[in-house]
N, C-alpha and C positions, 0 to 999 in steps of 0.2 A: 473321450466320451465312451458309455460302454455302449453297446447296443441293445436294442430291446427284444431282439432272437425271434421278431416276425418279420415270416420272410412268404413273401408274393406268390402265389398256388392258383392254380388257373380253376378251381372249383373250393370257393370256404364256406366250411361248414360254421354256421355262428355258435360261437360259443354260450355255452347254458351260465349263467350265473353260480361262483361256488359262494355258500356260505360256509363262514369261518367263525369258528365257536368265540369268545375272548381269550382265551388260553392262547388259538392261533393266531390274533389278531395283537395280543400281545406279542408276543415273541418275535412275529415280525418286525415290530415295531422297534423292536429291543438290538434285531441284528443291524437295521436300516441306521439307528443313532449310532452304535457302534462303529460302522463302516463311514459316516459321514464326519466324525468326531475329529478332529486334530489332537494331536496329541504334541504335548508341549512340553520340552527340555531345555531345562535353564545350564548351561556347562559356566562352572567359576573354579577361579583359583584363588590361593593364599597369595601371590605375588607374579609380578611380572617374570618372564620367562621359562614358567614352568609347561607352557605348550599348548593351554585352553583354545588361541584360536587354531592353530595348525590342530588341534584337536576336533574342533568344531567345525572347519572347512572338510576334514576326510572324513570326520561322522558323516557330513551331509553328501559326500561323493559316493560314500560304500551305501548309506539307506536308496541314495538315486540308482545304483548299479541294480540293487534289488528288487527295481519297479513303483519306489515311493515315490510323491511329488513332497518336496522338501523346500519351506519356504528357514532363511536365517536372518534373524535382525541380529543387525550389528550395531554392539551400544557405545560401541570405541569408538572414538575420533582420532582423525589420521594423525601422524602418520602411525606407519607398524600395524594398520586395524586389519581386521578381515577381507576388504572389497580393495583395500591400498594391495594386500597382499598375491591379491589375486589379479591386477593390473586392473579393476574397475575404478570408473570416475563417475564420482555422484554430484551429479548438476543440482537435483534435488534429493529433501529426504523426508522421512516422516511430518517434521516441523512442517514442513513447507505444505504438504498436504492435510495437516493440520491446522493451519491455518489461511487455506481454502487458495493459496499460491500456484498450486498444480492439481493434477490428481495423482491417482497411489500411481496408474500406472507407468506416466513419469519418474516417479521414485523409486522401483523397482530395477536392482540389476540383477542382467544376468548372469550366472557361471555355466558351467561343464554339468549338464543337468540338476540343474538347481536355481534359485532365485535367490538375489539376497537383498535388505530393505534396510538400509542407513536409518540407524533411530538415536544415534548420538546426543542430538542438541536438543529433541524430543524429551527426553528421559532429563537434561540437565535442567531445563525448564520445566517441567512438570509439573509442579505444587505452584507454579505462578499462570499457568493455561487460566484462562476465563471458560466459564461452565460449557460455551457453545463448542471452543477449542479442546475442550479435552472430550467430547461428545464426537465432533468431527472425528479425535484421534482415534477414539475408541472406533466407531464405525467402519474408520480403514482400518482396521486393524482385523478388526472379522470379515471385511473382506478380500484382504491380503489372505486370511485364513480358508478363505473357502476352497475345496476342493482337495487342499493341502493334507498330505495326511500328517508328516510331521512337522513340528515349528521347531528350530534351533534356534537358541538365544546362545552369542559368544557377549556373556555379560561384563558390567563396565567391573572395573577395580574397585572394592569396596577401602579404598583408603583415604579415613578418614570421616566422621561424624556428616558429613555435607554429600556424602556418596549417595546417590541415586541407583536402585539398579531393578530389574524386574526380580532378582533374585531375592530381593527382601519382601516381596509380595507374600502377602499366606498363601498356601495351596499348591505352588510350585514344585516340581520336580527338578531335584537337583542334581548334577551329576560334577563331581570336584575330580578337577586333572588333577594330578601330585605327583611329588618327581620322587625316586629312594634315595634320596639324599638328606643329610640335616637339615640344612634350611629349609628344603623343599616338604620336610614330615612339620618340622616344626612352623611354617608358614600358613599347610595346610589345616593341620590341628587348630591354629589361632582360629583359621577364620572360621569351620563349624562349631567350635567354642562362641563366637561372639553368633553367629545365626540362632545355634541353639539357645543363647541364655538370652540375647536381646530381639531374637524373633521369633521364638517358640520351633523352630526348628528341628525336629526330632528324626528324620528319616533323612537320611545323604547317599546317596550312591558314589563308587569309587572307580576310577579308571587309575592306573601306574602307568606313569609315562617314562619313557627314557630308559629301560631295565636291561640288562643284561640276560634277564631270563623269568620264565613264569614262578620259580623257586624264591627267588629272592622276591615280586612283588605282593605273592602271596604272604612271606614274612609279615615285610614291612607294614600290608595291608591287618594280619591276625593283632598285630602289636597294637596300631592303634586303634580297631574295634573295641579291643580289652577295654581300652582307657576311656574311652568313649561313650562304652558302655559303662563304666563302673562311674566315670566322674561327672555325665554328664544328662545320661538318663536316653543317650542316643542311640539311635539301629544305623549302622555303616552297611552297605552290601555290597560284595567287589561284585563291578562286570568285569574282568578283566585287565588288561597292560598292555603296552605299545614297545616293541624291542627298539634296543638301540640300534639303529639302522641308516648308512651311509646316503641308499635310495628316497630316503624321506629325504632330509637334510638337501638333497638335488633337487628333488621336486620343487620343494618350496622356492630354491632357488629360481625356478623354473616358472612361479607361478602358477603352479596347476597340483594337485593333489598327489598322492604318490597311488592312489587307486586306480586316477587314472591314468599317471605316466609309468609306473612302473608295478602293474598288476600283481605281477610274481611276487614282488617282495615280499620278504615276512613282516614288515608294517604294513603291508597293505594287504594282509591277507589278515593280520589281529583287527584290523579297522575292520572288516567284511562277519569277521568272529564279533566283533563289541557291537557290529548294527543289528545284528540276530538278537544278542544279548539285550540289548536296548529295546527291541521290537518284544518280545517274550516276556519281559518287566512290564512292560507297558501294558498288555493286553492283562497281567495280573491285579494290578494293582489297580485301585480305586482313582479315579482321575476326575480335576475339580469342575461342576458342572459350567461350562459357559467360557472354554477355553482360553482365548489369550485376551480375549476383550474383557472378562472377569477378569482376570490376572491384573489388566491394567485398574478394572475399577478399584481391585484392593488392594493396589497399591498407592491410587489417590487416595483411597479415604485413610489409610495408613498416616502418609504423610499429613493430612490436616490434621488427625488425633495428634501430629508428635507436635508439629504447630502450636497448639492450643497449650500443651503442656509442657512446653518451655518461655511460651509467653508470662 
């Protein structure tokens, strides 16, 4: 809580009233939504083990190390998910508070400065919620968000036509792991190929995961801009890469982050580099009004458009 900077004086002089022109009264206003805004990061990959959740658990350790409050829904179902990974047990989870079984705060665990909100079964259900339940859903969901500055989504696997994920929402900010490896460019590339042509998807942000060095993920990253840009009408923009690194690989072992087991390292010191980076995009760029509870409405209404037109 911040304070309000009045502080107790054995003689107060009352204060005059100021008037504020609308120019001031705007701007005010303008920095106040700013500062209360969550800002919301959908992280996806082309395939399993390319690092999106160990990606998205240290995103959310290095943004916490820097003073943010960091809420992460986790769209996996165990095992191998986010909250397995981090030794948490979820009694409850969004479903459940969605359909009036608990409340959020029940459903909410916690980590190493951070919170994270199981929305697995949530998300696989979705398009069959009845109006009251997916109002519920929505509701917690902006209240999971308040206060929050950023939301992390370690999104579900889009494989296969029946995938649910909040990543196919419009409005979304994306941020795709990808390893310099074959499979790993070409698994990547598939999947903002099918966002871009079957969600209108045009803007992806890039992390390199797994590299031996900033040289080679800047390559591998310019190569497929090119293509991206020429075949598919899309903007790529790197934040950055994750080095190959033994101390990560431990940590996870370990259950806990490598920011916060092993600060020195040079993974966790590129994770500390990508939450700056992330923060600095963020504050740029245009962000969709009505944060993550918009996100879910457009991605309900999403799915009943796709409904109707395969009926």
């Amino acid at each position: 809580m911040h304070s309000d900077g009045v502080k107790s004086v054995a003689h107060v002089v009352p204060a005059m009233p100021q008037r504020l022109g609308a120019d001031d009264q705007a701007e005010g206003l303008r920095r106040l939504l700013v500062r209360n805004q969550t800002q919301v990061i959908t992280l996806v990959a082309g395939k399993q083990g390319l690092g999106r959740t160990s990606a998205t658990l240290n995103l959310a350790a290095a943004l916490s190390s820097a003073g943010k409050d960091v809420l992460v829904l986790d769209e996996n179902p165990a095992p191998n998910n986010l909250a397995e990974s981090l030794g948490l047990f979820a009694r409850y989870d969004l479903l459940d508070v969605a359909q009036g079984k608990c409340q959020l705060r029940d459903a909410v665990l916690h980590g190493k400065g951070y919170a994270v909100l199981p929305t697995a079964r949530a998300m696989r259900v979705l398009a069959r919620l009845n109006a009251a339940e997916q109002q519920c859903l929505e509701d917690a969901l902006a209240e999971a968000s308040g206060g929050v500055d950023v939301m992390l989504v370690d999104a579900a696997m889009l494989a296969g036509q029946a995938a649910i994920s909040s990543s196919l929402a419009s409005g979304v900010r994306l941020l795709v792991v990808m390893e310099a490896t074959t499979s790993g460019i070409t698994e990547s590339y598939s999947l903002i190929k099918r966002l871009a042509l079957e969600n209108a998807r045009l803007r992806f942000e890039i992390v390199v995961n797994k590299v031996p060095n900033e040289q080679t993920a800047r390559l591998v990253f310019g190569n497929m801009e090119k293509v991206a840009r020429s075949n598919l009408a899309a903007r790529l923009d790197y934040l950055g890469c994750i080095p190959l690194d033994d101390k990560l690989k431990r940590a996870t072992q370990l259950g806990r982050s490598v920011v916060e087991a092993f600060p020195a390292a040079n993974s966790a010191k590129s994770y500390a580099e990508l939450s700056q980076r992330v923060l600095q995009t963020t504050m740029q760029q245009d962000e969709m009004a009505g944060g993550i509870s918009q996100m879910m409405k457009n991605l309900i209404k999403q799915l009943a458009r796709t409904a109707v037109v395969s009926c």
